[in-house]
Kinemage of the C-alpha trace (Angstrom):
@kinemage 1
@onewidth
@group {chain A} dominant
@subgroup {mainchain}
@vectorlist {calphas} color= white
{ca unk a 1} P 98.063 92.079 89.909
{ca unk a 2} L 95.315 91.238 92.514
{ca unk a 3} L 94.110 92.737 95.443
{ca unk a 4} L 92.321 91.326 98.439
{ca unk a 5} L 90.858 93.446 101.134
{ca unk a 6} L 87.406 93.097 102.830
{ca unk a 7} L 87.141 97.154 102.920
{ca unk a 8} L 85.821 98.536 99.353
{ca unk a 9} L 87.074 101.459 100.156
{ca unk a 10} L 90.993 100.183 100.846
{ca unk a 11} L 90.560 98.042 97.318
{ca unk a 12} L 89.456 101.445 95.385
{ca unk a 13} L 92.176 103.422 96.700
{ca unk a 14} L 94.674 100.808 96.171
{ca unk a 15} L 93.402 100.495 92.628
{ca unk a 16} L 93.891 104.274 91.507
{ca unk a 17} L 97.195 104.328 93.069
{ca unk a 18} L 98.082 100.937 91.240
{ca unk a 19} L 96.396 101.939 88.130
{ca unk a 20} L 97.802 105.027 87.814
{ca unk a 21} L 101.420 103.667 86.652
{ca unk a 22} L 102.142 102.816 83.580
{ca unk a 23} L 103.775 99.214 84.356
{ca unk a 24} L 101.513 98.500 86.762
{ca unk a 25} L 97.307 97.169 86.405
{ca unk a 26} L 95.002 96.006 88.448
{ca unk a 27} L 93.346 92.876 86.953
{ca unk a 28} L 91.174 91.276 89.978
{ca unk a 29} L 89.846 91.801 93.081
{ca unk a 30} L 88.749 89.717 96.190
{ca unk a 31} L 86.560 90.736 99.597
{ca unk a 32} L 88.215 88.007 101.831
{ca unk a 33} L 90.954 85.155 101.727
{ca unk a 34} L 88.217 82.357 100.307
{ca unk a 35} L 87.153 84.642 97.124
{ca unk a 36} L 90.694 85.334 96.735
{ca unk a 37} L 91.914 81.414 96.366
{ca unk a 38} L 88.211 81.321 94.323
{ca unk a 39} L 89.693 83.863 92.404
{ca unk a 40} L 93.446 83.130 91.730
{ca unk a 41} L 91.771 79.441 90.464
{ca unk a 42} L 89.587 81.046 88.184
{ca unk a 43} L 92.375 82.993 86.752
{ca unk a 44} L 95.263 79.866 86.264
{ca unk a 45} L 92.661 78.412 84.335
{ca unk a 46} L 92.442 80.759 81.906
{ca unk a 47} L 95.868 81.423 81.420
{ca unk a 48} L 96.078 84.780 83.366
{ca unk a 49} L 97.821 83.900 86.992
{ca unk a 50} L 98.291 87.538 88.570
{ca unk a 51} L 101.922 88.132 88.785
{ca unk a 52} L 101.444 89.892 92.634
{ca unk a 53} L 99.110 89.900 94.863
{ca unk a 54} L 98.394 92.625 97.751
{ca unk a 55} L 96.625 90.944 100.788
{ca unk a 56} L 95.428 92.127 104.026
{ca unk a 57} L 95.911 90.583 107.014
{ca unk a 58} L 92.962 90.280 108.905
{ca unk a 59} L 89.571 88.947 106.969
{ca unk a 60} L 86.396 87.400 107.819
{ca unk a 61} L 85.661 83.754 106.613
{ca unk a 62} L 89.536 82.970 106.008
{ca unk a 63} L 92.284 85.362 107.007
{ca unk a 64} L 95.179 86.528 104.515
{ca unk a 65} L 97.964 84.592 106.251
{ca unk a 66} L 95.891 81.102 105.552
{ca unk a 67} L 94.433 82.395 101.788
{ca unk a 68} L 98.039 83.265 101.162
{ca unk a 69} L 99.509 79.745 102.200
{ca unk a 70} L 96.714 77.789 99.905
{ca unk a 71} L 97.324 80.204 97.249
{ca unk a 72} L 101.211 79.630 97.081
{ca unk a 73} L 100.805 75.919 97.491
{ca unk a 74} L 98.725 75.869 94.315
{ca unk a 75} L 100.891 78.330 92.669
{ca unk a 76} L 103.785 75.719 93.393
{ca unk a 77} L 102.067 72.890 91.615
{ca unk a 78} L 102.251 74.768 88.452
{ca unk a 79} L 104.808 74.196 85.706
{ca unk a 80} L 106.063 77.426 85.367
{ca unk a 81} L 109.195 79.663 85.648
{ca unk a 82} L 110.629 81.284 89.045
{ca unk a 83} L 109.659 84.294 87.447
{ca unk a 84} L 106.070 83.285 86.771
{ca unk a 85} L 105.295 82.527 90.222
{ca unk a 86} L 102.961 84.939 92.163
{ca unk a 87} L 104.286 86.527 95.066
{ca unk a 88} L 102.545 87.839 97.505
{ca unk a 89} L 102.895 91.471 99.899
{ca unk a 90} L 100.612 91.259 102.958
{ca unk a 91} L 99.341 94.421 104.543
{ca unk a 92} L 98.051 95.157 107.660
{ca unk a 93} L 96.690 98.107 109.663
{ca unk a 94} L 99.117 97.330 113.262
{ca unk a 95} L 102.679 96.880 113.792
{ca unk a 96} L 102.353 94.795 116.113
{ca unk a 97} L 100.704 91.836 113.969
{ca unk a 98} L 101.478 88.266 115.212
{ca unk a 99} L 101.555 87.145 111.969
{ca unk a 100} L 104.557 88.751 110.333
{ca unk a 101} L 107.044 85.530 111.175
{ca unk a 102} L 104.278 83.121 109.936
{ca unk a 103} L 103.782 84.969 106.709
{ca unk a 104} L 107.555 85.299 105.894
{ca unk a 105} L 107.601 81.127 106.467
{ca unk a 106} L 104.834 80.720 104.428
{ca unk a 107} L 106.153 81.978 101.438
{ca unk a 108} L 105.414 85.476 101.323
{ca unk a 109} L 107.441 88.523 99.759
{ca unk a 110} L 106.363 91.320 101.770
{ca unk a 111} L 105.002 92.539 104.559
{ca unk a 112} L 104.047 96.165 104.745
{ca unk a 113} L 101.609 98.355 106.938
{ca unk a 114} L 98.767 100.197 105.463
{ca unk a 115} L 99.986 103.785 106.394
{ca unk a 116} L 103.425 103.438 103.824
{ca unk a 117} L 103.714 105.899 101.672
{ca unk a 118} L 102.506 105.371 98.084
{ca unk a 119} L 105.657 106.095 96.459
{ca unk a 120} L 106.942 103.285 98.898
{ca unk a 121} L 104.009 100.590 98.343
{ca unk a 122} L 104.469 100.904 94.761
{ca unk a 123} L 108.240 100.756 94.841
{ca unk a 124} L 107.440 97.173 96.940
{ca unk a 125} L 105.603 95.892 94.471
{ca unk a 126} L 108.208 96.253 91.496
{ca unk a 127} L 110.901 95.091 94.331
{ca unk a 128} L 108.928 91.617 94.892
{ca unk a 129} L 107.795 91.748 91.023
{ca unk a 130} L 111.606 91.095 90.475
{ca unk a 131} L 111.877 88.148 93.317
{ca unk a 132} L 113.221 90.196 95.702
{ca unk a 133} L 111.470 91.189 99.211
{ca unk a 134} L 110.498 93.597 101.139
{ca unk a 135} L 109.826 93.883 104.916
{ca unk a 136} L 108.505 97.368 107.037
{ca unk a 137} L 110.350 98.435 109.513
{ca unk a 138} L 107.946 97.903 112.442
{ca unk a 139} L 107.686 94.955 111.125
{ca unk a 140} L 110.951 93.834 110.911
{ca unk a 141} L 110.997 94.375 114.228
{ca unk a 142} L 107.841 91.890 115.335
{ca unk a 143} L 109.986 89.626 112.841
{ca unk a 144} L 113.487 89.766 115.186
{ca unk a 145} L 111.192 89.021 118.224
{ca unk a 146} L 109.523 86.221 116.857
{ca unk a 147} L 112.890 84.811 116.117
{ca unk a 148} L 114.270 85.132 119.602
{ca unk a 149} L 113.131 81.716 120.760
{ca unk a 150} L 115.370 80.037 117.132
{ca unk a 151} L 117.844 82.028 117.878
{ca unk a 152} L 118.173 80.954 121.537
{ca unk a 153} L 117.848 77.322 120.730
{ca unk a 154} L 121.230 75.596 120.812
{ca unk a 155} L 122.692 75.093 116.948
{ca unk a 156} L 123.860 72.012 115.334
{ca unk a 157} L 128.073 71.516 115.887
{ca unk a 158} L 129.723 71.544 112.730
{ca unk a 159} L 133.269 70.569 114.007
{ca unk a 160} L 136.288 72.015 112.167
{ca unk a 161} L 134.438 74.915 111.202
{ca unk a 162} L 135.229 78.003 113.121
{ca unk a 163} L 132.950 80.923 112.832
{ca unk a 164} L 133.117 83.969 110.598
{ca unk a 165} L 132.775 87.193 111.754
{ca unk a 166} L 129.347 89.486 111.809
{ca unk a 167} L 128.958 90.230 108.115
{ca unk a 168} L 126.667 93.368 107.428
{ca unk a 169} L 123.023 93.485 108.181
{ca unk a 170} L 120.244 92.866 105.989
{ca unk a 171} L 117.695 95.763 104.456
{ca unk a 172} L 114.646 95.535 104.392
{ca unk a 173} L 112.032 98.643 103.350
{ca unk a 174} L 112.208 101.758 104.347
{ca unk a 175} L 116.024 101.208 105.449
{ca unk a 176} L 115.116 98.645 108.329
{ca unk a 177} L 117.391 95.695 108.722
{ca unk a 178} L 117.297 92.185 110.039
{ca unk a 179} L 120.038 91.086 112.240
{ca unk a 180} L 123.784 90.774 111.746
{ca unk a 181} L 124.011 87.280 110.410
{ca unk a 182} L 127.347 85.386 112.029
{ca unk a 183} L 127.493 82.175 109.147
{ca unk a 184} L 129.222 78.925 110.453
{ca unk a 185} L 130.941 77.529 106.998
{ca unk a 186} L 131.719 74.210 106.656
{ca unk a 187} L 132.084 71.737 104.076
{ca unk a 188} L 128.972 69.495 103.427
{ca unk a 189} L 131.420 66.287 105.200
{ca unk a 190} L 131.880 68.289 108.520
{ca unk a 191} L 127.829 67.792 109.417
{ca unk a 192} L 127.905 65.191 112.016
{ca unk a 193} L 124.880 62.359 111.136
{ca unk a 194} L 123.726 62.469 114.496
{ca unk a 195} L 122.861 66.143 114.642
{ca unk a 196} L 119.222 67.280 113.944
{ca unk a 197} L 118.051 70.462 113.185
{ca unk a 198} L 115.014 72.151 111.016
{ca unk a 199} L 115.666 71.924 107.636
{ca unk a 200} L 118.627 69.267 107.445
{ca unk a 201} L 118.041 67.269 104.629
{ca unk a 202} L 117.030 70.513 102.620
{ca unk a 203} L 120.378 72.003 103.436
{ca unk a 204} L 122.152 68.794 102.577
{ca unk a 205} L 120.990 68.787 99.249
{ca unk a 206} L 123.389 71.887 98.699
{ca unk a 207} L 126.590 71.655 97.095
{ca unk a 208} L 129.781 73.016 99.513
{ca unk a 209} L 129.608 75.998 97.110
{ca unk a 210} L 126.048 76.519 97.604
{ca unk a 211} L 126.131 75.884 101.110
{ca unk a 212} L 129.120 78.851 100.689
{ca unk a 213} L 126.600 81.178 98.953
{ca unk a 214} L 124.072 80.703 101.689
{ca unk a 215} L 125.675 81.849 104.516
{ca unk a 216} L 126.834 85.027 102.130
{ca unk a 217} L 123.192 85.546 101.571
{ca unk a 218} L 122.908 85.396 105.404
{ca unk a 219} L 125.720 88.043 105.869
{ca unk a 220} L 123.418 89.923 103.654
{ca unk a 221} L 125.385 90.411 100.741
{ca unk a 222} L 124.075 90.868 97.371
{ca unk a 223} L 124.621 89.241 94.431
{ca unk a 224} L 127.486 91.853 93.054
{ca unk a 225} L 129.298 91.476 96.563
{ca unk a 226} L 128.771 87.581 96.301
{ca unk a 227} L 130.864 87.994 92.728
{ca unk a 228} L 133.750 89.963 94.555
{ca unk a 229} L 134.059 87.818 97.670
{ca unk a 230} L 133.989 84.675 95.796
{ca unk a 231} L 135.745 85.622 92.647
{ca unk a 232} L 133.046 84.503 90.320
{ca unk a 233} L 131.177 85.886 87.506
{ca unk a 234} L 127.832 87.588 88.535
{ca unk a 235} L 126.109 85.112 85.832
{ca unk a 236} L 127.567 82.379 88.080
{ca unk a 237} L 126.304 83.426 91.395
{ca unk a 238} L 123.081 84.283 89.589
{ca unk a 239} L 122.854 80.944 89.183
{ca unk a 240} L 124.339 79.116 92.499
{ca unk a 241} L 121.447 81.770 94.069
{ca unk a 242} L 118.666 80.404 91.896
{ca unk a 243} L 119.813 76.955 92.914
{ca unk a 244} L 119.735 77.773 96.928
{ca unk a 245} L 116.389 79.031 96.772
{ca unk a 246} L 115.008 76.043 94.684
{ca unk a 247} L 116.934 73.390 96.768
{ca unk a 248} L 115.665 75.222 100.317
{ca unk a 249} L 112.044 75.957 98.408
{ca unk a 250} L 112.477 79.572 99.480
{ca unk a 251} L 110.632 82.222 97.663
{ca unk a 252} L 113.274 84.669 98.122
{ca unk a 253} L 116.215 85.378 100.154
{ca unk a 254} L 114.567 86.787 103.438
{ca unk a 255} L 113.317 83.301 103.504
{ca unk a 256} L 115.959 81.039 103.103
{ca unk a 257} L 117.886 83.318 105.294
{ca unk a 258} L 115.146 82.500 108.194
{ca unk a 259} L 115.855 79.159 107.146
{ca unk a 260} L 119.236 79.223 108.239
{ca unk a 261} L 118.559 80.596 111.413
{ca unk a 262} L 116.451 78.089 112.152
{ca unk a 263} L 118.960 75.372 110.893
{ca unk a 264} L 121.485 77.562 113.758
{ca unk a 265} L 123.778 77.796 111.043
{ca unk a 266} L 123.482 81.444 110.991
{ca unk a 267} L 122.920 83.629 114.135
C-alpha cells in the first residue's frame, strides 16, 4: 500500500503501525497529491500498482481529494480485475471537512479522521482491501448534510410503482449509519422517457433484476440478506452485485447507493 501525507511525521507513524502486521506493507510514500499521481505512475509501470492507498486531505501543491480523482481515473484505464483496482481511504484531521461528499463521488472507499484508533484504521484498510467501504462517524454525518439538498430535490415518477417501506440503515465504521433508504421498485418499462434525473442512462442499462438488487443495496442489505429476500444463491447475487457496480461505475456500494439518491429513486 501507499501513503500520502505532507507531515513526515504522520507517514512514519502510519508506517510502523502498517508495517507491523503481517498482511499488511508499506511499499511507497508521497509528500503531497502531485508526487503521489508521480508516484502511483511510476509504480503501474513496473508492474507494482499499490493495492490501497491512505491519503490526507489537505496538501500543498494539489490536495488529496483532486490527487485521488486523477489517480482513480488512471487506475480505471487499466485492464485489470475489480479486485486489482486501488482504492483509496482519505484521512483528515476535522470532522467537519467539506470534502467528505466529493470524495465518496469521486470514487473513494473511505473516509476516516486521523484520531481513529489503530485497531480501527487497520481494520479499514482490510475492509476496503476486500471492495467494501468504510465511512467515520463524524463523517457520515458531514456526508447526510451534504446530501440534504438531493434529497430535497423532487424524484423522477415511476408510475405503477408504489413505494416500499424504510428498509434498515446502512453501517458505516465505527457503528455509524447512513440514512434509512425508502427504494421505489419498478420494472425498467415503468420509467417514463420524459423524466430526467442524474444518472439515467446508467441506471437504464440495468436489468429489472439488477435494478431489484439496487434498491436492496439501498435498504442496506448485504449480500447474505439479498440471497434470502430474493431467493437466490449467494453466488448469484455475488454476481448481479458485481454487475450493478460495473454498470453504475461505482467503486463500491456506498457509492452506487449515493447514486441512487441522486437518481431520487431511493430516499
Amino acid at each position: 500500500m501507499m501513503l500520502v501525507d505532507d507531515q513526515r511525521l504522520v507517514r512514519g507513524g502510519l508506517s510502523m503501525l502498517v508495517n507491523s502486521q503481517p498482511d499488511l506493507q508499506v511499499v511507497m510514500e508521497a509528500d503531497d497529491g502531485l508526487a503521489a499521481i508521480d508516484v502511483f505512475d511510476r509504480m503501474v509501470s513496473e508492474g507494482q500498482a499499490p493495492q490501497v492507498i491512505l491519503m490526507d486531505v489537505r496538501m500543498p501543491h494539489c490536495d488529496g481529494l483532486e490527487a485521488a480523482r486523477r489517480i482513480l481515473e488512471r487506475d480505471g484505464e487499466r485492464e485489470v480485475s475489480e479486485d486489482e483496482r486501488v482504492r483509496i481511504i482519505m484521512l483528515t484531521t476535522f470532522d467537519t471537512d467539506e470534502y467528505v461528499y466529493s470524495a465518496v463521488r469521486a470514487g473513494a472507499s473511505g473516509f476516516l479522521l486521523k484520531d481513529t484508533p489503530p485497531e480501527q484504521l487497520l481494520e479499514a484498510i482490510r475492509t476496503v482491501h476486500r471492495g467494501d467501504a468504510v465511512i467515520a462517524p463524524s463523517a457520515t454525518r458531514r456526508l447526510l448534510e451534504q446530501m440534504i439538498p438531493v434529497l430535497d430535490s423532487p424524484a423522477p415518477v415511476v408510475p405503477t410503482a408504489p413505494a416500499a417501506e424504510s428498509g434498515p440503515a446502512i453501517p458505516s465504521a465505527a457503528g455509524s449509519e447512513l440514512p434509512k433508504a425508502t427504494f421505489i421498485p419498478a420494472e425498467h418499462a415503468s420509467l417514463e422517457p420524459v423524466q430526467d434525473y442524474p444518472h439515467r442512462e446508467l441506471i437504464e442499462q440495468l436489468s429489472p433484476r439488477e435494478f431489484e438488487v439496487l434498491g436492496l443495496i439501498a435498504r442496506g442489505l448485504s449480500n447474505a440478506e439479498i440471497t434470502r429476500e430474493l431467493v437466490l444463491s449467494e453466488a448469484t447475487v455475488k454476481t448481479h452485485v458485481s454487475h450493478v457496480l460495473a454498470k453504475l461505475g461505482a467503486r463500491d456500494r456506498v457509492q452506487a447507493v449515493i447514486m441512487a439518491y441522486e437518481a431520487g429513486i431511493a430516499h
